[in-house]
KOLPA-208797 format. One line per 8 residues: number of its first residue (from 1); their letters; for each residue x, z, y of C-alpha. Coordinates in steps of 0.25 Angstrom, whole numbers, always signed. Example, Ala and Ser with C-alpha at 12.3 -4.5 7.8 and 13.67 -1.06 7.14 Angstrom:
2
1 = as = +49,+31,-18; +55,+29,-4 .
! end
This chain:
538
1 = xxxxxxxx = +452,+911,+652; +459,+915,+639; +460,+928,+640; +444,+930,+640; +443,+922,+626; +446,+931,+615; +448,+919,+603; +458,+912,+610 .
9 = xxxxxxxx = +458,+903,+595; +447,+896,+598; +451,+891,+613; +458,+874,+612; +463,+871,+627; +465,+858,+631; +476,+855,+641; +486,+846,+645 .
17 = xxxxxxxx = +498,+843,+637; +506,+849,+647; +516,+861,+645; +512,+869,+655; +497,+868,+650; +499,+872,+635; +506,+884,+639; +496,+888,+649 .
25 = xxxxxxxx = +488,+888,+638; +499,+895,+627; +499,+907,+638; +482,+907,+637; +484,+912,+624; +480,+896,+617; +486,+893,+604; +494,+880,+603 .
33 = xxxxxxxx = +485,+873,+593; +473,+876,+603; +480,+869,+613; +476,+854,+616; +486,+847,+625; +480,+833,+628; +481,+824,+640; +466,+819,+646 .
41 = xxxxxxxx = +458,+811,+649; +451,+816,+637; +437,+808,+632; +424,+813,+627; +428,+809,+613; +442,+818,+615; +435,+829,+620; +426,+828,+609 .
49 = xxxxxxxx = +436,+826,+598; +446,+839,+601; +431,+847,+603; +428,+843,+587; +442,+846,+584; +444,+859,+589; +429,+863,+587; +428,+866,+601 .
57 = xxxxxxxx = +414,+872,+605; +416,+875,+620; +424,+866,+628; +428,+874,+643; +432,+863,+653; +434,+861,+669; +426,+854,+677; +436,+844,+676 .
65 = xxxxxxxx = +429,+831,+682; +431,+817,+677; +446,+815,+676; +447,+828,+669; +437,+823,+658; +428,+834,+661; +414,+824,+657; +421,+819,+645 .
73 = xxxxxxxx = +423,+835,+639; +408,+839,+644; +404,+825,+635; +412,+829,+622; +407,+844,+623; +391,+836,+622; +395,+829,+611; +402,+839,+604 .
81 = xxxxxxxx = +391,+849,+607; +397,+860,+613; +398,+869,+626; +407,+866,+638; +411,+876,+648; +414,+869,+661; +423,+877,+673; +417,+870,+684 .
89 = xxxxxxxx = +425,+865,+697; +424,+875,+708; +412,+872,+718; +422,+866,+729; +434,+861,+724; +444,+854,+734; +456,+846,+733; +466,+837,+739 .
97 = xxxxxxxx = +472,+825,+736; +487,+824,+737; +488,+819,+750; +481,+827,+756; +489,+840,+748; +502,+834,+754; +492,+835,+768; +489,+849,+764 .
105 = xxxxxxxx = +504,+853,+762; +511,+846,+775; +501,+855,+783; +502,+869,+775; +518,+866,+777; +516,+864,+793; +515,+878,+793; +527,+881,+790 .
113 = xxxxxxxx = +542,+878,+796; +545,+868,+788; +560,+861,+791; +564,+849,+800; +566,+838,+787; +560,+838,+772; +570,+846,+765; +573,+839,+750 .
121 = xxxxxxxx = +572,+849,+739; +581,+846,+727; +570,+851,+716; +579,+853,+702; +572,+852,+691; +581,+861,+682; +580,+863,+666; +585,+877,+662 .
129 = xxxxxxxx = +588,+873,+649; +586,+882,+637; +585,+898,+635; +589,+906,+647; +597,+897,+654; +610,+895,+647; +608,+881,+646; +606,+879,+660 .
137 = xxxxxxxx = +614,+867,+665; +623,+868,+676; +615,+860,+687; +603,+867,+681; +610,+881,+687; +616,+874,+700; +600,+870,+702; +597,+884,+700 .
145 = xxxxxxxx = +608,+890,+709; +605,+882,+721; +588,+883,+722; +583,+887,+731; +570,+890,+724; +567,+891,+709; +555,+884,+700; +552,+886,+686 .
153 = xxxxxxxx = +543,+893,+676; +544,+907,+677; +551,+912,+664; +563,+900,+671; +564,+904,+683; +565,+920,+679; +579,+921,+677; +584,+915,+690 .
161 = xxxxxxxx = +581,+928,+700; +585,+929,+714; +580,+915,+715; +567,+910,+724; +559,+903,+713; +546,+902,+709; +537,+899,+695; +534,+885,+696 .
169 = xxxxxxxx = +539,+873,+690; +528,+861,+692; +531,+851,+704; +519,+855,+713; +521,+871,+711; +537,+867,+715; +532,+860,+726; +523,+866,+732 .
177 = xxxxxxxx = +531,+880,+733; +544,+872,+737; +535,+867,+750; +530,+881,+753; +545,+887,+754; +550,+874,+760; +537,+877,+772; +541,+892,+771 .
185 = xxxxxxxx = +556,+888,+777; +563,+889,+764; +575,+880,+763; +575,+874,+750; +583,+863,+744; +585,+866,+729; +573,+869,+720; +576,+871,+704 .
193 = xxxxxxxx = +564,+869,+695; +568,+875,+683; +563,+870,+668; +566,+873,+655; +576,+867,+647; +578,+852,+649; +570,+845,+661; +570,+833,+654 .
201 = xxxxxxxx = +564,+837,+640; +549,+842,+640; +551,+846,+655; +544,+849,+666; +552,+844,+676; +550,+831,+672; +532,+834,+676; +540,+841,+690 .
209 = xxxxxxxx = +548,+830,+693; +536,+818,+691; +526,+827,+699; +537,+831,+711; +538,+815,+714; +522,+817,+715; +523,+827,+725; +533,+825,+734 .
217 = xxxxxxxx = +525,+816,+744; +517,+829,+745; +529,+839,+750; +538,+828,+759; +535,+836,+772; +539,+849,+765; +552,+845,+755; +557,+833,+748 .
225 = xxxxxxxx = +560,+835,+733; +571,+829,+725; +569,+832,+710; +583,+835,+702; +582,+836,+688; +592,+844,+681; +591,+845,+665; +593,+857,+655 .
233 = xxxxxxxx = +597,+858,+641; +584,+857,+632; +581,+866,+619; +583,+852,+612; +598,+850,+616; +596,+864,+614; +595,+864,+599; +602,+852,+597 .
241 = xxxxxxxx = +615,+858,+602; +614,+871,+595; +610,+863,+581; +620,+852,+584; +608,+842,+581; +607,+831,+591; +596,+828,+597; +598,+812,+601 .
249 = xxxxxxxx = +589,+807,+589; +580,+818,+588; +566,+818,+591; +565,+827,+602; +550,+834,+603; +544,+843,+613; +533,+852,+607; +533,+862,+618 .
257 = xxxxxxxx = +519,+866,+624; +511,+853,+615; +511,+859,+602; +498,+854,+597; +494,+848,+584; +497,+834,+589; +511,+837,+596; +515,+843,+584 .
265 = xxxxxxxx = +511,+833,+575; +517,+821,+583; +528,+831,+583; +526,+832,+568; +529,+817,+565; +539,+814,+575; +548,+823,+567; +544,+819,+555 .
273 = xxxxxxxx = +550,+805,+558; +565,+810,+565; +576,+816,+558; +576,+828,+569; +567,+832,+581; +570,+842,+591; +557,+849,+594; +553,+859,+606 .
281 = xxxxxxxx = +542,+870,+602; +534,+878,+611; +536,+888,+601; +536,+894,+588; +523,+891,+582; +525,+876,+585; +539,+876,+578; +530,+882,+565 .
289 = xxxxxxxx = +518,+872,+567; +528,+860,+568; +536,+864,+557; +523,+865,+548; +519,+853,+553; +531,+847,+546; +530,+853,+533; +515,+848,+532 .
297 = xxxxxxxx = +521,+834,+533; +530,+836,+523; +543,+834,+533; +555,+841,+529; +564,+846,+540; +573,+856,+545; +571,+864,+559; +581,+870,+567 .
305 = xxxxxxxx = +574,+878,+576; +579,+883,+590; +571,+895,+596; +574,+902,+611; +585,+891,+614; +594,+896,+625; +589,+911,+624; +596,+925,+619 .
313 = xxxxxxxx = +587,+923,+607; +589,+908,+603; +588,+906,+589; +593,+892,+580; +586,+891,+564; +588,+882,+554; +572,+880,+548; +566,+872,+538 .
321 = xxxxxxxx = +551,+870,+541; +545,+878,+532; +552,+890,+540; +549,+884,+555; +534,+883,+550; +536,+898,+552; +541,+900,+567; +530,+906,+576 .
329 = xxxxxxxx = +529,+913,+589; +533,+909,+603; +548,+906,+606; +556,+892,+612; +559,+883,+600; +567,+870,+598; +568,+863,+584; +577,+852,+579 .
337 = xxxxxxxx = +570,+847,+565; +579,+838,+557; +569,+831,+547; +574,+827,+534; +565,+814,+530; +560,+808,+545; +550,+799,+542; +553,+787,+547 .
345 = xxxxxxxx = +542,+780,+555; +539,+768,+552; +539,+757,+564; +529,+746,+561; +512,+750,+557; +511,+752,+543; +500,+760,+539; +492,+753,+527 .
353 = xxxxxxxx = +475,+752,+525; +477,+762,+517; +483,+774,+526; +470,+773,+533; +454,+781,+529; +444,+768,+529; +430,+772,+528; +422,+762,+531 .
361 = xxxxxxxx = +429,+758,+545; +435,+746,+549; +451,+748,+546; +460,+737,+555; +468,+735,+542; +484,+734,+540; +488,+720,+543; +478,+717,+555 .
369 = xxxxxxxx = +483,+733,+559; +497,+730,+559; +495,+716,+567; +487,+723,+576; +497,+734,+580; +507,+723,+582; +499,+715,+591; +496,+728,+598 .
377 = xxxxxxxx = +511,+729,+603; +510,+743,+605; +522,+750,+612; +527,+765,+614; +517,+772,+623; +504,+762,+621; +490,+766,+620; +483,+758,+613 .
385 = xxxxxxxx = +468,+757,+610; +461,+755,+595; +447,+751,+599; +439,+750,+585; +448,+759,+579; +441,+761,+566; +449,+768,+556; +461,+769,+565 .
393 = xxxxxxxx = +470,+761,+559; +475,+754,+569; +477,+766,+578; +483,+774,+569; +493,+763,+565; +498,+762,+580; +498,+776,+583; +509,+777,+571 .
401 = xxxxxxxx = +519,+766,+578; +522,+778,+589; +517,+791,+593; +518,+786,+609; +506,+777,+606; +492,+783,+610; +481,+777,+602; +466,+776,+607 .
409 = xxxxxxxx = +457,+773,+596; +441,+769,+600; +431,+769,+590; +415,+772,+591; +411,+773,+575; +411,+787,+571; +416,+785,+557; +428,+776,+560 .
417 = xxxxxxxx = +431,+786,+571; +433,+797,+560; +439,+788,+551; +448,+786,+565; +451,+800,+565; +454,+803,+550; +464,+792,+550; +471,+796,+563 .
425 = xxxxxxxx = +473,+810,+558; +479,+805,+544; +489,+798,+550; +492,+809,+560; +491,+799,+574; +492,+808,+586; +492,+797,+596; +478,+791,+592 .
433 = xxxxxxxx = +466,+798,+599; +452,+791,+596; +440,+789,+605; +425,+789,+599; +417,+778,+608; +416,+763,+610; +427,+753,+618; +429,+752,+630 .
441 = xxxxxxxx = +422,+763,+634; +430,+772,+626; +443,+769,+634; +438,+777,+645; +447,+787,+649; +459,+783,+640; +473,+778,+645; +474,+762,+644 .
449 = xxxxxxxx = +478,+754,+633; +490,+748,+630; +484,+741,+618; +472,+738,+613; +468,+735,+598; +453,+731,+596; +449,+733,+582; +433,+733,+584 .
457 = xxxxxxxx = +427,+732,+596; +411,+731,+592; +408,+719,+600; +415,+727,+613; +429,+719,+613; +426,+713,+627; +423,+725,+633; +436,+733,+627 .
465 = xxxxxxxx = +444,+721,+632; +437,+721,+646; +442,+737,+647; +455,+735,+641; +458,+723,+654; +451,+732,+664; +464,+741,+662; +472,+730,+669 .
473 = xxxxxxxx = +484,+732,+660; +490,+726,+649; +484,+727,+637; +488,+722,+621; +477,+720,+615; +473,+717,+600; +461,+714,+593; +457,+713,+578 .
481 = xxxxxxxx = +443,+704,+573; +436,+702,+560; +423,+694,+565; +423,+681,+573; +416,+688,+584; +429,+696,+588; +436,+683,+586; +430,+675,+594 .
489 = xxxxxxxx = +431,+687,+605; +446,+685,+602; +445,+670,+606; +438,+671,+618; +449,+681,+623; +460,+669,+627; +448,+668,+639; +451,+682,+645 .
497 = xxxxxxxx = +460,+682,+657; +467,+696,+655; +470,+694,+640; +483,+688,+637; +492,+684,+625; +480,+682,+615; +483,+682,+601; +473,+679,+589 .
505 = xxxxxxxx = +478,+681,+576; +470,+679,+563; +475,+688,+550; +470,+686,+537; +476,+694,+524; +474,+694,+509; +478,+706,+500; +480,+705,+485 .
513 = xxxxxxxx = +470,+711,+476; +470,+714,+462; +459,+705,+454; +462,+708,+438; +473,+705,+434; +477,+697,+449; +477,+698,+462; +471,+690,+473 .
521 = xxxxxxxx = +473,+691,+489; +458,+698,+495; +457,+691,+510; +456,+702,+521; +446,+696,+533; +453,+691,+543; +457,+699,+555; +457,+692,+570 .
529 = xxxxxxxx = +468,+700,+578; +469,+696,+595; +479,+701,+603; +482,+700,+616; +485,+709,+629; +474,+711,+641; +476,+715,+653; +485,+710,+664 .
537 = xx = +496,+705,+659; +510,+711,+659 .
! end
């Protein structure tokens, strides 16, 4: 469809975070920065948000059904007020499920001469290494040698000639060929899959690997298929060899097809806490976006900067960033970056009343904040829910303890959602998205909880805690109260059946403030905080 649009400028897709889409979209003639990689299922209120950011006035979309979202982006595009060009389903579209495929496949294969038993196919998953194949490894070449057939993108497969192979790399393009040949009579036992460089960094044999154990119920009347994984030498060890830099305590970051504005960030502040990261760019203009990145944020560093590894023309400098801000243009690059003053993160919630844009709206303050957070008893990976979340303080501060936390923060009040927002983009939380809309029902649709915190809940806390144990899963939950009415709904919670470990604590605190020549203590109200976990227990 590209190639009919003349301002290509004006054109933001939305994909999958996946390599294979972003560079489906490279090829298309998309700029990086108009590229969104995001993973669904995408709300009404997401929609609507990236349609106000990117000014969007003409969302194209498929007929895409429920679980493709499809009534959530025709509800954003009312809201926001703009056209929606709808590619509908074809008049009769029919499909299978998986058995009845694998049906499908058994009687195409009867017409053929297939042999007496199963044969087993050693499928070896084989990383090339860097550049032309210099640094293949041995097995990698002994895989080669003895296939029987060949698999791989089409620039990696190119050299090997003489050789039946084929340009194809996923498990169910592999697959299927490998059952037509196998009903056409050909006698296979080795099948090389070739990747580049290593096929345990940023890899897709690791995606062929997980779909093959997927599959092979389908193919048993046509092969069996034992998966060998045989590693190559990566751009990182690479670098690290050819700079005699080790790469053992290093941050290793892969910026390869997800260059966009939050990868590079997130990229952006990782490096600015380690002494040295080695960092993989899908090419030039990404080194020069990062490194400018870097130099807005006042980080002093040095970039040694690896391009073409491997190849004829490989190339080693010595940059600093004011210089790598420079690089353009297309090429394979790898960079180690040795950071003069890492800034060391700090490992307990610190942020202070005052870090955070007030208004008018409610603020969870410091000392209930920090109390809540430990109650919380986040742990790497959880999701956690802010219902209430006001001016987002207590999303942000829980964001900031580690970038593998997702953060879903639910507010209805226009004002404190933009209050929510401005805070979030001061403090530069990536993994903090906000939903517009009233709890529970604007849970719809999201991943589960691992945690909970219940800053205002309008009257609505027995209908959130109803939705949080209908997930029939653990759940930490914390609530904060001001007014007797949410205490006494604390009290009455040692009569639910699925709440266990209940906790009631009451704070109270007194700050000093200056009356003439002395100082008195000034009473804060006194904050109620529950906490407790829902949910069968563990």
């Amino acid at each position: 469809m590209c190639e009919k649009i003349d301002d290509l400028s004006r054109i933001y897709v939305r994909v999958l975070p996946s390599v294979n889409a972003i560079e489906a979209c490279l090829e298309a003639g998309i700029k990086q920065d108009h590229i969104i990689g995001m993973q669904g299922p995408f709300t009404k209120d997401m929609n609507l948000a990236l349609i106000k950011q990117y000014g969007i006035s003409c969302l194209v979309t498929k007929e895409s059904g429920i679980t493709g979202g499809f009534e959530e982006k025709i509800a954003a595009c009312r809201e926001a007020d703009i056209k929606a060009l709808v590619i509908k389903r074809p008049a009769e579209e029919k499909g299978v499920d998986v058995e009845t495929a694998a049906g499908l496949i058994r009687e195409f294969a009867k017409g053929f001469s297939l042999p007496a038993s199963v044969p087993q196919i050693d499928f070896e998953l084989t990383g090339l290494g860097m550049g032309d194949g210099n640094y293949l490894i041995p097995e990698g070449e002994k895989a080669i040698k003895h296939a029987d057939v060949i698999f791989g993108a089409e620039r990696l497969i190119a050299p090997f000639d003489g050789r039946e192979k084929y340009a194809a790399y996923r498990a169910e393009e592999v697959f299927k060929k490998t059952a037509e040949l196998v009903a056409g009579g050909k006698k296979i036992k080795n099948v090389a899959v070739l990747f580049s460089g290593d096929t345990g960094f940023c890899s897709g044999a690791s995606a062929f690997s997980a779909a093959a154990g997927r599959l092979e119920h389908i193919y048993r009347d046509c092969f069996k298929p034992v998966i060998k994984i045989i590693p190559g030498i990566s751009s990182v060890s690479c670098l690290s060899a050819k700079c005699a830099i080790p790469y053992s305590d290093a941050q290793i970051i892969s910026l390869h097809g997800r260059c966009d504005g939050s990868a590079l960030k997130e990229t952006a502040k990782r490096i600015a806490a380690s002494e040295k990261s080695f960092v993989i760019f899908s090419g030039g203009d990404d080194v020069g976006r990062l490194a400018s990145l870097l130099m807005s944020m006042g980080i002093k560093a040095e970039m040694i900067l690896g391009s073409n590894l491997g190849y004829p023309d490989e190339a080693i400098r010595k940059l600093n960033l004011s210089l790598a801000s420079e690089i353009s243009g297309k090429g394979l690059y790898t960079a180690v970056i040795c950071n003069e003053t890492p800034q060391r993160r700090r490992l307990i919630p610190y942020l202070e009343d005052e870090d955070f844009e007030r208004g008018k709206v409610p603020m969870t303050k410091a000392l209930i904040r920090h109390e809540v957070i430990r109650e919380l008893k986040l742990k790497e990976g959880d999701v956690l829910y802010d219902v209430g979340a006001g001016s987002g303080s207590v999303s942000i501060e829980a964001a900031g303890l580690s970038a593998s936390l997702k953060v879903y923060g639910f507010e209805k009040k226009p004002e404190a959602c933009e209050l929510f927002r401005r805070n979030v983009q001061k403090h530069q939380c990536l993994n903090i998205t906000l939903t517009e809309g009233e709890a529970p029902e604007s849970f719809e649709g999201l991943e589960p909880p691992d945690a909970v915190f219940i800053g205002g809940s309008t009257g609505r806390f027995k209908d959130i805690l109803k939705a949080v144990i209908r997930l029939k899963k653990p759940v930490r939950v914390v609530m904060s109260a001001v007014s007797l009415e949410a205490v006494s709904e604390m009290a009455a919670l040692k009569c639910e059946s699925m709440v266990h470990d209940l906790k009631i604590r009451q704070i109270g605190c007194s700050n000093a403030a200056e009356l003439g020549n002395y100082h008195i203590m000034k009473a804060e109200n006194n904050v109620f905080i529950a906490s407790f976990t829902v949910g069968e227990a563990e």
